[in-house]
C-alpha positions in Angstrom: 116.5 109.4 91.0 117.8 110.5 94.5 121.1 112.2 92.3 118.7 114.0 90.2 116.8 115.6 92.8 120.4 116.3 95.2 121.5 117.9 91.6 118.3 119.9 90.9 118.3 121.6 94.6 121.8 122.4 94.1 121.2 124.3 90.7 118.2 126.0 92.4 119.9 127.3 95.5 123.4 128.2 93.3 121.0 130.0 90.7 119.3 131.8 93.9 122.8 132.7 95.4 123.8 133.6 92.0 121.3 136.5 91.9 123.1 138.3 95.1 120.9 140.7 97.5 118.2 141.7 96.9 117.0 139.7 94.0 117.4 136.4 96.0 115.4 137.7 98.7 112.8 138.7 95.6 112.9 135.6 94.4 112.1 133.4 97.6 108.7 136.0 98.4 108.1 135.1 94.6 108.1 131.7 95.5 106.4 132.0 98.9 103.5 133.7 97.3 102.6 131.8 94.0 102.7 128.7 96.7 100.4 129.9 99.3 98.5 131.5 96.3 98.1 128.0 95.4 96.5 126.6 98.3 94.5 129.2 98.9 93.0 129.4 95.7 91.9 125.6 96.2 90.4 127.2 99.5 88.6 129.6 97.8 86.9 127.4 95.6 85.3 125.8 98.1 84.0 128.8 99.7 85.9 129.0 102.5 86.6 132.4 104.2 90.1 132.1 104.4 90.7 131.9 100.9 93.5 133.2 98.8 94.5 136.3 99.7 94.5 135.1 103.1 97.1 132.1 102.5 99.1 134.2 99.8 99.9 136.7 102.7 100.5 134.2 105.6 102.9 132.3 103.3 104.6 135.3 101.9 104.7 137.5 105.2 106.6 133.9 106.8 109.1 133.9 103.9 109.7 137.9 105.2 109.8 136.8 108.6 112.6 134.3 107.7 114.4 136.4 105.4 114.6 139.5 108.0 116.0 136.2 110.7 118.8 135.5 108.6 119.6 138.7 107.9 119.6 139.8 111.7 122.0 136.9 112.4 124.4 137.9 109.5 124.2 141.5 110.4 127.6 143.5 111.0 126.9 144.8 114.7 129.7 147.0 114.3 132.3 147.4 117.5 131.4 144.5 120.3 132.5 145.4 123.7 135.1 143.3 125.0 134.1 140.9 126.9 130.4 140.6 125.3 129.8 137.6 123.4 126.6 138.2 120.9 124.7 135.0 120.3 121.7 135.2 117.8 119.6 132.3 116.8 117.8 132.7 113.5 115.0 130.1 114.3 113.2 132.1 117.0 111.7 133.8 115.1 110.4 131.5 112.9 109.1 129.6 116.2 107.0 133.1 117.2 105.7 132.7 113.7 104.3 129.2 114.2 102.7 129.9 117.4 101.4 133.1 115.8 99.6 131.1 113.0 98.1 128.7 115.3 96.0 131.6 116.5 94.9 132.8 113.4 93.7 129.2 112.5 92.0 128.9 115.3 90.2 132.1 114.3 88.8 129.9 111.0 87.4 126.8 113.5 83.6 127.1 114.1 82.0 125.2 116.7 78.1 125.3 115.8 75.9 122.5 117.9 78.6 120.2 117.9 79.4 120.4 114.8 83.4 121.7 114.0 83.7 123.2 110.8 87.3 124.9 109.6 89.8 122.4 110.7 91.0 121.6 107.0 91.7 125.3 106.8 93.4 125.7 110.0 95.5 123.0 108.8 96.1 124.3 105.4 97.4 127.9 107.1 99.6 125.9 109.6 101.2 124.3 106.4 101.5 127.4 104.5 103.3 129.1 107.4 105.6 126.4 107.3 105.8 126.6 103.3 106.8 130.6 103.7 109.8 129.5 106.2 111.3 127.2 103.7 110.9 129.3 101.4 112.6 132.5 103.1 115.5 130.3 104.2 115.7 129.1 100.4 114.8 125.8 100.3 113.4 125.9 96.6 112.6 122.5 96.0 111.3 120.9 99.4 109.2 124.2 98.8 107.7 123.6 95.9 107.4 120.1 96.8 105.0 120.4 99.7 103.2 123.1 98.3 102.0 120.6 95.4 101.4 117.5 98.0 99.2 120.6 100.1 97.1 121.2 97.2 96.9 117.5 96.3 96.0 116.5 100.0 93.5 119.6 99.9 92.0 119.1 96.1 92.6 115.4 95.0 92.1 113.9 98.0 88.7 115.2 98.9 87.3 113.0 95.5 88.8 110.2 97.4 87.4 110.7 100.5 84.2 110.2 99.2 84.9 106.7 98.0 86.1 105.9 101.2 83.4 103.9 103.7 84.0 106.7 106.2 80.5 106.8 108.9 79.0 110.4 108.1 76.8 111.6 110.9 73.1 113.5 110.4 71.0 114.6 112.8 67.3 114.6 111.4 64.0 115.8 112.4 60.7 114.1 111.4 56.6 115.2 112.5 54.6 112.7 112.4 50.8 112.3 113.5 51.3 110.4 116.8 50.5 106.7 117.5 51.6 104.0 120.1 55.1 103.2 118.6 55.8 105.4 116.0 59.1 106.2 117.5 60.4 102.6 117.2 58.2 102.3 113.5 60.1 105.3 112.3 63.7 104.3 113.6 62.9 100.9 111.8 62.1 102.6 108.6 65.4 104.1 108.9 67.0 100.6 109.2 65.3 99.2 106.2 67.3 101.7 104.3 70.8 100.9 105.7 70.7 103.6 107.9 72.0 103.0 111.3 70.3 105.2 114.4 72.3 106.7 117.1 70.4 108.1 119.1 66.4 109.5 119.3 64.2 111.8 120.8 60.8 113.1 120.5 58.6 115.9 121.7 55.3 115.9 121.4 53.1 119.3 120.2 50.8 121.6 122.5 47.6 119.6 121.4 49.4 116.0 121.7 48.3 115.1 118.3 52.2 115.8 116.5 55.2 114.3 117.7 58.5 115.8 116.0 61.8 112.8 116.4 64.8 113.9 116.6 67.4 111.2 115.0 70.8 111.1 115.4 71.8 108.9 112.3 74.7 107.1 110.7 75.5 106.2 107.2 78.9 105.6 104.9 77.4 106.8 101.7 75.4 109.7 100.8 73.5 108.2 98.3 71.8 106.0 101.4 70.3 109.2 103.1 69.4 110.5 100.0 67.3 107.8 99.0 65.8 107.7 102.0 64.8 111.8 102.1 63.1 111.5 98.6 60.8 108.1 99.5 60.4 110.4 102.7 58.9 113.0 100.9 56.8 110.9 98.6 55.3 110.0 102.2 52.2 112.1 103.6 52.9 110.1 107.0 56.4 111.1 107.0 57.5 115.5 107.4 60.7 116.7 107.2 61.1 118.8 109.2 65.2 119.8 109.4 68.3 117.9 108.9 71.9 118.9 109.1 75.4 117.0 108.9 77.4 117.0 111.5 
């Protein structure tokens, strides 16, 4: 297994060399694009806003980042002064790019009532970055490699994560007609549905007859907070007001 793979990135980077400049430099923005195409197009599926044009060009402008690199450290500087020593290090530019992407994913992170939304694609832009270097320094197969385990982690993984018993956090609103109690009555409604309360708060209306709560709730499946919004709405006690994950 581990021979077959050592053999298959030795073909690809002999059949890479084998093409000479420019076509291997062609081939590796090929690469770079069709594998920051493919995470992006998983990000635009989901609606994000950096989609796929956005990944596509981060991966394939890192793969030209890396390319121009190692061609700046090859490059014939013509007559050196004696005496002067000319020391180039093809990574530093690859570090600018790294700490260059960071920005632009922090650019995609929205902080909304403390609710952060856009870390996945952060994360996904960080990776693609990283996809573009390997590629532009020619490293086919670890490229293509992670590209498919991105788009798993980004695609496959998020049906998983549903199955998992992970605690999802809501913050609800509910009006009721106030009463000695109701507070406490509506938290223990929440707990006959396997719902777990965080926190509450209440404010009562200008003619003291309305009380809206505010909830802070807990749950590890959906279907749980569901259930409890449609008997919720069957109720003429009960008026939902607002509700939002956090």
């Amino acid at each position: 297994m581990i021979e077959g793979i050592q053999e298959l990135e030795a073909w690809l980077a002999r059949f890479g060399a084998d093409l000479g400049w420019p076509l291997e430099a062609v081939l590796k923005l090929a690469l770079a694009a069709v594998a920051g195409g493919l995470v992006g197009l998983e990000r635009e599926l989901r609606g994000r806003q950096a989609g796929f044009r956005t990944h596509m060009l981060v991966c394939l402008g890192s793969a030209l980042v890396m390319i121009v690199s190692m061609r700046f450290a090859t490059h014939p500087w013509g007559p050196v002064p004696v005496g002067v020593n000319i020391n180039i290090d093809p990574a530093r530019i690859a570090y600018g790019v790294m700490t260059g992407v960071g920005f632009l994913g922090a650019g995609t992170i929205v902080h909304t009532k403390g609710s952060v939304r856009g870390l996945t694609t952060a994360a996904a832009l960080w990776c693609v970055a990283a996809i573009g270097l390997s590629a532009g320094f020619g490293m086919y197969l670890l490229c293509i490699i992670v590209s498919l385990l991105v788009v798993a982690a980004l695609w496959i993984f998020d049906y998983v994560e549903d199955w998992l018993p992970r605690l999802r956090i809501r913050t609800v609103t509910i009006r009721r007609t106030w009463k000695s109690g109701v507070v406490a009555e509506t938290v223990k409604r929440l707990d006959e549905h396997g719902l777990k309360t965080l926190d509450a708060n209440f404010q009562r209306s200008d003619d003291m007859k309305m009380v809206d709560i505010g909830l802070r709730i807990g749950f590890t499946r959906r279907a749980q907070y569901f259930r409890f919004e449609r008997q919720v709405a069957e109720d003429e006690d009960f008026e939902l007001m607002s509700t939002r994950e956090v």
